[in-house]
matplotlib code that plots the C-alpha trace (Angstrom):
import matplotlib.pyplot as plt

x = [0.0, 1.8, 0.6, 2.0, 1.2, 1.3, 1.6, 1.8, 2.7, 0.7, 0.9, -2.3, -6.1, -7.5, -6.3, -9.6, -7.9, -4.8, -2.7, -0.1, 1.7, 5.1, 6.0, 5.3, 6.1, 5.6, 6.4, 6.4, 4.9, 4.5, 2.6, 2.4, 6.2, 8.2, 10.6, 13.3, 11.7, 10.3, 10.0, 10.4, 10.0, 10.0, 7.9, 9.0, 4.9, 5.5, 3.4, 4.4, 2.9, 0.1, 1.4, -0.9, 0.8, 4.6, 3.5, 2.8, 5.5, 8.2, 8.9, 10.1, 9.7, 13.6, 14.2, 11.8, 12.9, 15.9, 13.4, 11.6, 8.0, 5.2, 5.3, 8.6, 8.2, 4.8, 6.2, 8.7, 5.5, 2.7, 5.3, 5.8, 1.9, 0.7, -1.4, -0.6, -4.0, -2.6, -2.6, -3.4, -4.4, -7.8, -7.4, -9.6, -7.6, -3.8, -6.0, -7.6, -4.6, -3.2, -6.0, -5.6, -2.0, -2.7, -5.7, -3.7, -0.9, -2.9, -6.0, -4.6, -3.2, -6.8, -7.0, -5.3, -7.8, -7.6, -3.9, -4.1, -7.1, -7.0, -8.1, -8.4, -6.8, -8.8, -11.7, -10.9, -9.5, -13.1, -14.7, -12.2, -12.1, -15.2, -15.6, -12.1, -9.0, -7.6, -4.9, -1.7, 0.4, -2.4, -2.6, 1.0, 0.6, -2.2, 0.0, 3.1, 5.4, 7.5, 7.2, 9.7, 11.3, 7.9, 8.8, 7.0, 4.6, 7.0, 5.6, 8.2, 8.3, 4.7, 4.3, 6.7, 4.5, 1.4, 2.7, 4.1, 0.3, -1.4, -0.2, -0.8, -4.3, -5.0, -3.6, 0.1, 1.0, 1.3, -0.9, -2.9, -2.8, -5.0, -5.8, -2.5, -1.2, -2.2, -1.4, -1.5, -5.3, -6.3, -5.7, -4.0, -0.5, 0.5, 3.6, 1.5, 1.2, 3.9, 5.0, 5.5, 9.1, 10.5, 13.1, 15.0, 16.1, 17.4, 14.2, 12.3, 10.2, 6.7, 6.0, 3.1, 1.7, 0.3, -2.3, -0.8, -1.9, -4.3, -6.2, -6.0, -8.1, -10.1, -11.4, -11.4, -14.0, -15.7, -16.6, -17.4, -20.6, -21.9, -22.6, -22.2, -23.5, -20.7, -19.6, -16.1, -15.9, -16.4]
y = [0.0, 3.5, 6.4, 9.6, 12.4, 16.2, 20.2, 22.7, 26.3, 29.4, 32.8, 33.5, 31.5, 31.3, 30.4, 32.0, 35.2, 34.0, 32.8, 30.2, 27.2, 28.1, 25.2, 21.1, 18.6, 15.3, 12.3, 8.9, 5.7, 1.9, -0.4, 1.9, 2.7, 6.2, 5.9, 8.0, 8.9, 12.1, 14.9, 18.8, 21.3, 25.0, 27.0, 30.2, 31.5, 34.9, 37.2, 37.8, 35.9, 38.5, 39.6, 37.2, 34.1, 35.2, 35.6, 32.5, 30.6, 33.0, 32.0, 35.5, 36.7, 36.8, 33.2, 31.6, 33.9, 31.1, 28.3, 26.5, 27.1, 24.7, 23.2, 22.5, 20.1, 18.4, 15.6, 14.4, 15.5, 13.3, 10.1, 10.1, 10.6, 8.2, 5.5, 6.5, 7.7, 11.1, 12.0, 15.8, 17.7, 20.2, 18.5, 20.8, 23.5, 21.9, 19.9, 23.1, 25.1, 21.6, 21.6, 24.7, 24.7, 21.6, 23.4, 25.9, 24.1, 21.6, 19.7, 16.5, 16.6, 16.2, 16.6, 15.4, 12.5, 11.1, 9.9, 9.0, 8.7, 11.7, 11.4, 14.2, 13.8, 17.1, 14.4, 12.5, 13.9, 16.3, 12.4, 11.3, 14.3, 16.2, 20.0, 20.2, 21.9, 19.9, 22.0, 20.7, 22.2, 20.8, 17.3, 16.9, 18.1, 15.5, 12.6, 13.9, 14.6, 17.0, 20.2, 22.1, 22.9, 24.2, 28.2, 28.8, 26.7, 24.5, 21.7, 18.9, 19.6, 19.7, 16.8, 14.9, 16.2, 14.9, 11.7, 10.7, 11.9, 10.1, 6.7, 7.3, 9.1, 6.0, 3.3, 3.3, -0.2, -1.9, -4.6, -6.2, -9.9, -10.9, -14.1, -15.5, -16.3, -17.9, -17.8, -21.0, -19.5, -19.1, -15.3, -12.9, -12.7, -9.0, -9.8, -9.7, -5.8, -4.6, -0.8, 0.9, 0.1, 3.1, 2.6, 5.6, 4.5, 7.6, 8.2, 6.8, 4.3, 4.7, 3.5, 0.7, 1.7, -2.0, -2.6, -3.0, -6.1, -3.4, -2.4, -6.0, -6.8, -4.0, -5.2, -8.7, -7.2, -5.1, -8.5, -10.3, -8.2, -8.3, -11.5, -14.7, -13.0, -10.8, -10.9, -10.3, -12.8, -15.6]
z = [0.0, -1.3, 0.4, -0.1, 2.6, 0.4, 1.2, -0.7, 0.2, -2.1, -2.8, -1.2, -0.5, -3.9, -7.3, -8.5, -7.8, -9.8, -6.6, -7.2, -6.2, -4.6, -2.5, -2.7, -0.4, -0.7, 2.1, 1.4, 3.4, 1.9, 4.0, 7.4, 7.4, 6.4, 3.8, 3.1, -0.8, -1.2, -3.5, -2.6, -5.6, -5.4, -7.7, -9.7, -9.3, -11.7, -9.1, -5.4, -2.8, -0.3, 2.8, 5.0, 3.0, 3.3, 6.9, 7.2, 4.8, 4.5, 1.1, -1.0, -4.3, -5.0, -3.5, -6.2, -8.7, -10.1, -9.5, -12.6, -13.3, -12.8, -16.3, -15.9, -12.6, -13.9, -15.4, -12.4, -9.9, -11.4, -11.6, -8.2, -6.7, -9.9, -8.3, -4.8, -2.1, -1.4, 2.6, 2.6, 5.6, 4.5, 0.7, -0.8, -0.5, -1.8, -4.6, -5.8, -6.4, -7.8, -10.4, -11.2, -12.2, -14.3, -15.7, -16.7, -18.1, -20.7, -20.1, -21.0, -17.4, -16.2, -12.4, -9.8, -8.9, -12.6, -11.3, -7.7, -4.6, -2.2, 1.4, 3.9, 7.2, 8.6, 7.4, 9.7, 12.6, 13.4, 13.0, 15.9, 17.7, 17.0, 18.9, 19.0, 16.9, 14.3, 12.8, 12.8, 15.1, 17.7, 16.2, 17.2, 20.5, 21.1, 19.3, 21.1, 17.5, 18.2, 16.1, 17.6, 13.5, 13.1, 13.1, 9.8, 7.4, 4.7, 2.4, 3.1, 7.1, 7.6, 5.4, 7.5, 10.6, 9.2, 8.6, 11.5, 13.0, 10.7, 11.7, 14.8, 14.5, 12.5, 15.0, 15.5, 14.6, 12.0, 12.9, 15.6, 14.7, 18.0, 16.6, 15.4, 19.0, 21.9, 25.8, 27.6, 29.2, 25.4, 25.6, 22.8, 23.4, 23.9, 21.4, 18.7, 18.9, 16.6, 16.7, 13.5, 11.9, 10.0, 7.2, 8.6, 11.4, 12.8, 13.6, 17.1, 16.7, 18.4, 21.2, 22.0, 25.2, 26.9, 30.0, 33.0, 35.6, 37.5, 34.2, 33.0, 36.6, 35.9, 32.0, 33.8, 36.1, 33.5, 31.2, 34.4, 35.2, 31.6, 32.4, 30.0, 27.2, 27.4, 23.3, 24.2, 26.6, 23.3]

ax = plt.figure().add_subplot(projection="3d")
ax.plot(x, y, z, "-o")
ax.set_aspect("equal")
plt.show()
């Protein structure tokens, strides 16, 4: 399974208004694990970015002045998102500016979603956390990644953020293979839990967090007074 978490820094909110890509980042992860393949392109935008966006990315006119222009970047950018479910954090807003510079280019690019499925990890963490704040700064802070690079918005770092919170917003590990394994009582064997395995592993690994004898007692006590119709108690 290729997934490839995206960001993408602008020149302001709305391509309607003729805003621009400036900025991609892309992160890689195959079957649950960070790999060390990713692709980071600046963008020479030909307008300068509004004063609420360099705010935010810091990114100036004269840097991307050397930098090549969207249609020169297409080609390698589509080859490495092809077939991949992209991982973007509030999608709609990354995939419209995406469409818009492919719209702009030619229409035989198409749209983004004609090469690769897009899900939106905003999506999904107001599903898991509803009421809450779901930007990204407080996502790490509630998985515990550390953001401490985070001074301003850039594509590849926050796209290295988001991934290392969406495997753990969406589990953690990269399997729970409670039926493969048996205690002597006939129980799951806690060894089955596997953390995450990273392919750079400079990196820590994340830590599986495991009930301890007193909550153990405590579920024990739980599934007793449900009775023998208790369904996890089969």
């Amino acid at each position: 399974m290729r997934q490839i978490v995206l960001d993408t820094e602008t020149t302001g909110l709305e391509p309607s208004q003729g805003h621009r890509i400036i900025e991609i980042g892309c992160v890689e992860i195959i079957n649950r694990k960070i790999t060390e393949n990713t692709y980071h392109q600046y963008v020479q935008p030909d307008r300068q970015s509004d004063e609420g966006a360099f705010e935010v990315h810091g990114i100036s006119t004269e840097f991307l002045a050397d930098k090549p222009r969207f249609g020169e970047i297409v080609e390698d950018f589509i080859k490495f998102i092809n077939g991949a479910e992209l991982i973007i954090h509030n999608a709609p807003f990354d995939i419209g500016f995406l469409d818009n510079e492919l719209a702009i280019l030619d229409p035989v690019w198409g749209k983004v979603s004609d090469h690769c499925t897009i899900t939106d990890s905003l999506v999904m963490a107001r599903k898991k956390h509803p009421g809450q704040k779901n930007n990204l700064d407080i996502l790490c802070k509630r998985y515990e990644v550390n953001n401490a690079r985070r001074e301003l918005h850039g594509a590849l770092l926050d796209s290295e953020l988001l991934a290392e919170v969406f495997l753990r917003m969406t589990g953690g590990q990269e399997m729970l293979a409670l039926g493969s394994a048996q205690n002597a009582d006939g129980s799951a064997s806690a060894s089955n839990v596997s953390p995450i395995k990273r392919v750079d592993s400079n990196r820590p690994q994340i830590n599986v967090i495991r009930a301890n004898v007193d909550e153990l007692a405590l579920h024990r006590g739980r599934l007793d007074a449900l009775g023998d119709g208790c369904i996890w108690d089969k």
